[in-house]
VOBA-796177 format. One line per 4 residues: number of its first residue (from 1); their letters; for each residue z negated, x, y negated of N, C-alpha, C. Coordinates in steps of 0.1 Angstrom, whole numbers, plus 5000, padded with zeros to 4 digits. Layout:
residues N
NUM> A> Z X Y Z X Y Z X Y ~ ...
//
This chain:
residues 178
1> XXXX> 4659 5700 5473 4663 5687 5467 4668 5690 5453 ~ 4675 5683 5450 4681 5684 5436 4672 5679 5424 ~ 4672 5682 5417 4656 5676 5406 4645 5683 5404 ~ 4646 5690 5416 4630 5691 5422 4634 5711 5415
5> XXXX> 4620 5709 5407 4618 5722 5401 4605 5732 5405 ~ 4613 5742 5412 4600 5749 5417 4594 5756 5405 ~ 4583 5763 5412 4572 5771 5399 4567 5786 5407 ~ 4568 5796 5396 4569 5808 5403 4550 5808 5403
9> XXXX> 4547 5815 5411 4531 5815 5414 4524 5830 5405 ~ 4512 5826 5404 4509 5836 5394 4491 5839 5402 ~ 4487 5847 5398 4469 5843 5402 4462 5832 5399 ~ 4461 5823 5397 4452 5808 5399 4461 5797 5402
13> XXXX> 4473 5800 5403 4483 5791 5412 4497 5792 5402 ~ 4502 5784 5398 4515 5780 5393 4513 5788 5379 ~ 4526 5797 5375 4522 5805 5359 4524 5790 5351 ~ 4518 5789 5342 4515 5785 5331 4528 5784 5320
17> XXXX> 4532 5794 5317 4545 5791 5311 4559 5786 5317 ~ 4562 5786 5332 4568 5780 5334 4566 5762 5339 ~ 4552 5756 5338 4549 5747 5336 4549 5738 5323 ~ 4544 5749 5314 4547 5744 5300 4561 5741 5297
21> XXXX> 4570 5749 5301 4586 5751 5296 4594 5738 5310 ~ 4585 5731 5321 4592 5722 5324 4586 5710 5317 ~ 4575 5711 5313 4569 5699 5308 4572 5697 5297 ~ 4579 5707 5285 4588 5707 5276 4599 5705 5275
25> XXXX> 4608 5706 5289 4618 5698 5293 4617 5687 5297 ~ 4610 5684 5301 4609 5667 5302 4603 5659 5290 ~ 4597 5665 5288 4591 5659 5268 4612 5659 5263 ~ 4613 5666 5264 4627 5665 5254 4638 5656 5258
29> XXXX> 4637 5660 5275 4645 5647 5281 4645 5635 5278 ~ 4632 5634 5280 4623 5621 5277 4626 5612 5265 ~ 4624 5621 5254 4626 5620 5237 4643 5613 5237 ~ 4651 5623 5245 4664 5618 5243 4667 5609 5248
33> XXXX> 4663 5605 5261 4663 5592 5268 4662 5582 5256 ~ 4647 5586 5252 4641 5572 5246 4646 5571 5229 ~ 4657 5585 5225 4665 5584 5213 4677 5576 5220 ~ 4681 5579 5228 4695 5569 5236 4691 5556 5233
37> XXXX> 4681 5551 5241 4678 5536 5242 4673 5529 5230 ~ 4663 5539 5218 4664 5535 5208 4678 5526 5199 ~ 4690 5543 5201 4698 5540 5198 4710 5527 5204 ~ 4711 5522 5217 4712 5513 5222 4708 5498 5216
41> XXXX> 4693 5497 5213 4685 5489 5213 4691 5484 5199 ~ 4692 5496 5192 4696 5491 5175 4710 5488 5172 ~ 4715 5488 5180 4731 5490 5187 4729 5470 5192 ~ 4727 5469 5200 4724 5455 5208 4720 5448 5194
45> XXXX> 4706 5446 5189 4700 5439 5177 4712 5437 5164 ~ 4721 5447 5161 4730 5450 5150 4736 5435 5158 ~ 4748 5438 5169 4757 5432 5175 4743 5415 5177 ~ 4737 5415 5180 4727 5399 5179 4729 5397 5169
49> XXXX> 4725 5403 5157 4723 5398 5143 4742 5391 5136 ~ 4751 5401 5142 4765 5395 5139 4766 5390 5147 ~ 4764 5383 5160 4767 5373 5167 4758 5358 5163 ~ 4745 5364 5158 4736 5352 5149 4746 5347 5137
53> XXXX> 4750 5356 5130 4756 5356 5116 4771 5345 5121 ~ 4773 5353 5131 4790 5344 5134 4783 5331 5136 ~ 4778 5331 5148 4774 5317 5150 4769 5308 5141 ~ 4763 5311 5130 4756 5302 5119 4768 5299 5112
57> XXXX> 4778 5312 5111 4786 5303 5102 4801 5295 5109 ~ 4797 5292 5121 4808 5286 5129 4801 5274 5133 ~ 4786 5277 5130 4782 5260 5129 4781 5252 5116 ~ 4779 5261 5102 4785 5255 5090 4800 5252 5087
61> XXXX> 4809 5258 5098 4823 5256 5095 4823 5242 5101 ~ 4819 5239 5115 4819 5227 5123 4812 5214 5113 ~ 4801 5221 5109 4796 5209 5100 4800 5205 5087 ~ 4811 5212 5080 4821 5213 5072 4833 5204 5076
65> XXXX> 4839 5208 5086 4848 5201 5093 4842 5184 5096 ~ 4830 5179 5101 4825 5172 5103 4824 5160 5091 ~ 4818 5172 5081 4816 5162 5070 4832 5155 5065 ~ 4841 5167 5062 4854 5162 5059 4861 5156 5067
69> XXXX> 4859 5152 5079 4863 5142 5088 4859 5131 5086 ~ 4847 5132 5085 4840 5119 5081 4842 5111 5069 ~ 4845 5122 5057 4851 5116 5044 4864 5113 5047 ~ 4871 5119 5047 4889 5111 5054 4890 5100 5060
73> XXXX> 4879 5099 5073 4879 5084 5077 4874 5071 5070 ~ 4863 5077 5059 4859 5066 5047 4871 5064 5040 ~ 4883 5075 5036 4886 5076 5026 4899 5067 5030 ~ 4902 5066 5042 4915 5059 5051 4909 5042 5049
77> XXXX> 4897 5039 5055 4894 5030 5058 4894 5020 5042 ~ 4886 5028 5031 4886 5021 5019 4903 5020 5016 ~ 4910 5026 5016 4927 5026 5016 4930 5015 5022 ~ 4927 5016 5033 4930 5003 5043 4928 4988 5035
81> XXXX> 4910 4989 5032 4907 4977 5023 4913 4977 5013 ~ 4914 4983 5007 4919 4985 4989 4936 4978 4992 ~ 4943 4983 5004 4957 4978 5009 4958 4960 5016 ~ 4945 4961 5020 4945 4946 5022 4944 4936 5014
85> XXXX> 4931 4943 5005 4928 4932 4994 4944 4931 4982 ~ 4954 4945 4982 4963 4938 4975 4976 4932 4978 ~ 4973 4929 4990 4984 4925 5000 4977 4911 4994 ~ 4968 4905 4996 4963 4891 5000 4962 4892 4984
89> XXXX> 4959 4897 4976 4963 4891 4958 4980 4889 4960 ~ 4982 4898 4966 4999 4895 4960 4998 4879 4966 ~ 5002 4879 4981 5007 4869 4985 4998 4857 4976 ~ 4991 4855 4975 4980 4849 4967 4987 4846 4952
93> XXXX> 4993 4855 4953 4997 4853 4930 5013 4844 4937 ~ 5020 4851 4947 5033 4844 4950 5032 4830 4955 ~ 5024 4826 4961 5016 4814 4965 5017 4804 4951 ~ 5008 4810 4946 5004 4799 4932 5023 4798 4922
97> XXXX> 5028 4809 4919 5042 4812 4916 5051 4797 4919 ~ 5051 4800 4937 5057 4790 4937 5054 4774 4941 ~ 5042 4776 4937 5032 4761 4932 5042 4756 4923 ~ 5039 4768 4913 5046 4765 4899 5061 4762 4894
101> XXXX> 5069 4769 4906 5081 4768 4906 5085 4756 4910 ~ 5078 4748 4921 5082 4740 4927 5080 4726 4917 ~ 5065 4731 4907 5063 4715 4903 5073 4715 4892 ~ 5076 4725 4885 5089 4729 4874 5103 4725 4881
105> XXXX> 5105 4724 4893 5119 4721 4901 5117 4704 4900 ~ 5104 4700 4904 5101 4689 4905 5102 4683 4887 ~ 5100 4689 4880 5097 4681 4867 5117 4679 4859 ~ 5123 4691 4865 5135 4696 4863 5144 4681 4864
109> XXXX> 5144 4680 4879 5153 4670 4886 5146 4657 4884 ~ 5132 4656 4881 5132 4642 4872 5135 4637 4862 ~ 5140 4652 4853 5148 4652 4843 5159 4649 4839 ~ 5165 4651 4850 5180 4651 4861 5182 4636 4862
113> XXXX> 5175 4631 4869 5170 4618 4872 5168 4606 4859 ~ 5162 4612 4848 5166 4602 4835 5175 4603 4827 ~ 5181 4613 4827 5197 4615 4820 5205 4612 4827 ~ 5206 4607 4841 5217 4606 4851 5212 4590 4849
117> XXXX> 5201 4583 4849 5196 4570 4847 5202 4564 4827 ~ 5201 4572 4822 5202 4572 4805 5222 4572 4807 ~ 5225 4580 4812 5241 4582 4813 5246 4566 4818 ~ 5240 4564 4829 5247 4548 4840 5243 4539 4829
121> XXXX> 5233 4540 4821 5232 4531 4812 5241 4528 4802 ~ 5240 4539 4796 5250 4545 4782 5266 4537 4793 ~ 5270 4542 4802 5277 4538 4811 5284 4526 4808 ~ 5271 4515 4814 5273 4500 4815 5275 4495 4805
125> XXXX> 5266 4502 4790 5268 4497 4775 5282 4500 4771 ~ 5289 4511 4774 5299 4514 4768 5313 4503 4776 ~ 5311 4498 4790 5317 4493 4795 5315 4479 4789 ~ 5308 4474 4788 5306 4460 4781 5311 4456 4771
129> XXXX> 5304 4471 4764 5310 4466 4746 5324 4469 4744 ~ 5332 4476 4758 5350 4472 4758 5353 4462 4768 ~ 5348 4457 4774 5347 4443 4777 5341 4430 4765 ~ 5335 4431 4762 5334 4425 4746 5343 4425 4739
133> XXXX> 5348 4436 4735 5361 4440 4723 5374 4435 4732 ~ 5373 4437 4744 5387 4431 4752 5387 4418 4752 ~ 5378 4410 4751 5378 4398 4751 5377 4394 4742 ~ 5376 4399 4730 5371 4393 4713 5388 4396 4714
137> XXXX> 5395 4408 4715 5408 4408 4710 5417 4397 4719 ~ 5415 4396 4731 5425 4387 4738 5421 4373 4730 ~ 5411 4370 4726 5409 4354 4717 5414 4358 4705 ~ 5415 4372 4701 5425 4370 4688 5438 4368 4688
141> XXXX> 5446 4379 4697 5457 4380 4701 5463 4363 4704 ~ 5455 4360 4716 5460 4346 4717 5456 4337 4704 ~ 5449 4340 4692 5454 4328 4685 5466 4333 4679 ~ 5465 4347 4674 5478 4355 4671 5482 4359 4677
145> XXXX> 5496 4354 4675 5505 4366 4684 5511 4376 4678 ~ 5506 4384 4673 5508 4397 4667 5496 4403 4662 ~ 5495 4414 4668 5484 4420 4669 5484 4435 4655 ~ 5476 4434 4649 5477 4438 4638 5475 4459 4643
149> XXXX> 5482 4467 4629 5474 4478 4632 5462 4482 4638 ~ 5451 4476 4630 5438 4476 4628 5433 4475 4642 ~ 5436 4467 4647 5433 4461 4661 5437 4469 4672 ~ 5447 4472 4669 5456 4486 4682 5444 4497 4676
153> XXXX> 5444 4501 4663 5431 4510 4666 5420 4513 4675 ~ 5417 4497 4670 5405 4496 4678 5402 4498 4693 ~ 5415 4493 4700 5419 4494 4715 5421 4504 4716 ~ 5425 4517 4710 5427 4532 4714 5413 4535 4715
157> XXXX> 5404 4533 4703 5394 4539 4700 5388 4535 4716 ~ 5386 4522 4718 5372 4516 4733 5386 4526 4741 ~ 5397 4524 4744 5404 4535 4759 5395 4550 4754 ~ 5398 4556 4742 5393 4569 4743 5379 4573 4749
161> XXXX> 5368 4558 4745 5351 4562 4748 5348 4562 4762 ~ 5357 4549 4768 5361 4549 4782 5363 4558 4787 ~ 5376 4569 4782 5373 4582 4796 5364 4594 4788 ~ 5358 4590 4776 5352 4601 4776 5342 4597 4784
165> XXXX> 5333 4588 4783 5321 4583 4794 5322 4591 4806 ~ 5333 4589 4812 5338 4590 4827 5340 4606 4827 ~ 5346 4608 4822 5341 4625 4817 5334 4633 4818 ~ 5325 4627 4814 5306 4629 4813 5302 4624 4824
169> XXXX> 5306 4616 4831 5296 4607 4844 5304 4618 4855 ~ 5315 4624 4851 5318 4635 4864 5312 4649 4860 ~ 5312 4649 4850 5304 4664 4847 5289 4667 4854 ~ 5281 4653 4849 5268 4649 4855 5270 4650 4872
173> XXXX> 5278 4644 4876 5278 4644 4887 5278 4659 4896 ~ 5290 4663 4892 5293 4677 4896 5280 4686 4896 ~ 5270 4688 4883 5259 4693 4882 5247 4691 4889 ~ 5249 4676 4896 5236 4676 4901 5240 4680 4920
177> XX> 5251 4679 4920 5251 4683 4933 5254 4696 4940 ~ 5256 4704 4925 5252 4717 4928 5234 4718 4931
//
């Protein structure tokens, strides 16, 4: 058989030195075996310890990643509020804006409203008081029949206030219906 180590015979059985010299080959065998597997063993533990090493730091990378994910979605979400809340001040400030606009449009055209009321007045006075003068002159004229300079003045003067009035009551007009 292969392995199998014979032993030359001596007087008390197997010599002695060729016993010693297998049993020192197998001591040495042995030794190297158990230098292999040492070597192996510290071989294996090295490669554990860098596969501990990776993995610790591929769970501090995940829990890195984790934390920064987590802040980004705080950081989105406060964005979000911080974008709502100035959405809702704006529309809120344009709100009140045109509160203000509107009561100023309002205060505007009731202003509109007493100069267009102050004009028809001014209007009717200016109409009267050349209806007055037309009728004070026609009682003069008919006591006289000749109508002096003075008088023709006067009748230019009431024609002139007359279309200036009218003038003005189209200007007014034109303005408010823009």
């Amino acid at each position: 058989m292969e392995g199998e180590r014979r032993f030359r015979t001596g007087l008390f059985g197997y010599k002695k030195q060729d016993v010693y010299d297998f049993i020192e080959k197998l001591a040495r065998d042995l030794e190297e075996q158990i230098k292999e597997k040492d070597d192996e063993l510290s071989t294996l533990r090295q490669e554990n310890k860098e596969l501990k090493s990776k993995l610790d730091q591929s769970i501090a990378k995940i829990d890195q990643i984790e934390n920064d994910r987590s802040y980004i979605a705080n950081a989105i979400i406060k964005a979000e509020e911080k974008a709502k809340a100035i959405m809702d001040d704006a529309v809120a400030e344009a709100e009140l804006k045109k509160q203000e606009l509107q009561i100023k449009i309002q205060r505007e055209n009731d202003k509109l409203k007493q100069v267009k009321q102050e004009l028809h007045e001014l209007k009717d006075n200016a109409i009267n008081a050349v209806k007055k003068y037309e009728s004070q002159l026609i009682e003069l004229v008919g006591n006289e029949e000749m109508v002096s300079p003075q008088e023709l003045e006067v009748t230019e003067y009431q024609n002139e206030a007359i279309e200036e009035v009218a003038y003005v009551n189209e200007d007014i007009q034109e303005k408010s219906e823009e």
